[in-house]
Steps between C-alpha positions, in 0.01 A plus 500: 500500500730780378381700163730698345460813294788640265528830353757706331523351100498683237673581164843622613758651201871250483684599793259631693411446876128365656445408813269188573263485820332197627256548827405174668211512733650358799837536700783398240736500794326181568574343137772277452617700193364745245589505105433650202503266187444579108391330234495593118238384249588119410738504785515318837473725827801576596671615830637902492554538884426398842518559872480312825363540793879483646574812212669220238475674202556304178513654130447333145820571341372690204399764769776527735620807527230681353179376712464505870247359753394637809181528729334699715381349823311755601249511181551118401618600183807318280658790257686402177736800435584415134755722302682465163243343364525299178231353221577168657367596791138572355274210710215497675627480875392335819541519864491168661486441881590220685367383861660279763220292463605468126220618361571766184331735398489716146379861409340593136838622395555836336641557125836650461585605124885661398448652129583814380 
């Protein structure tokens, strides 16, 4: 069993930068892949990034160019670095990690709100 605990959400002005931290509590080197999801009220979950164990990285297009994924081995923790950051992208988001076995696993998400 993995659990997952994010941090890092907050209420962010348009444009702004926050960076998004997600601390499993096992070896993540050992998942299959890591991702961070959204979802916004009335909305389906959605996918905003992800990386493989093999360092395939894969970006929703709305936030290419202006999000990036990375991890730190070392303190099992997947970072969302997310700049210029828009109204649209007010969500509640997720980190999701995936096992060989194919087990998945979900954190409690933390709230992200862009409003000035």
């Amino acid at each position: 069993q993995v659990q997952l605990v994010e941090s890092g959400g907050g209420l962010v002005q348009p444009g702004g930068s926050l960076r998004l931290s997600c601390a499993a509590s096992r070896s993540i080197f050992s998942m299959y892949a890591m991702a961070w999801y959204r979802q916004q009220p009335g909305k389906q979950r959605e996918l905003v990034a992800s990386i493989t164990s093999g360092s395939s990285i894969n970006y929703a297009d709305s936030v290419k160019g202006r999000f990036t994924i990375s991890t730190d081995n070392a303190k099992n923790t997947v970072y969302l670095q997310m700049n210029s950051l828009t109204p649209e992208d007010t969500a509640r988001y997720y980190c999701n990690a995936d096992l060989v076995s194919g087990m998945h696993y979900w954190g409690q998400g933390t709230q992200v709100t862009v409003s000035s």
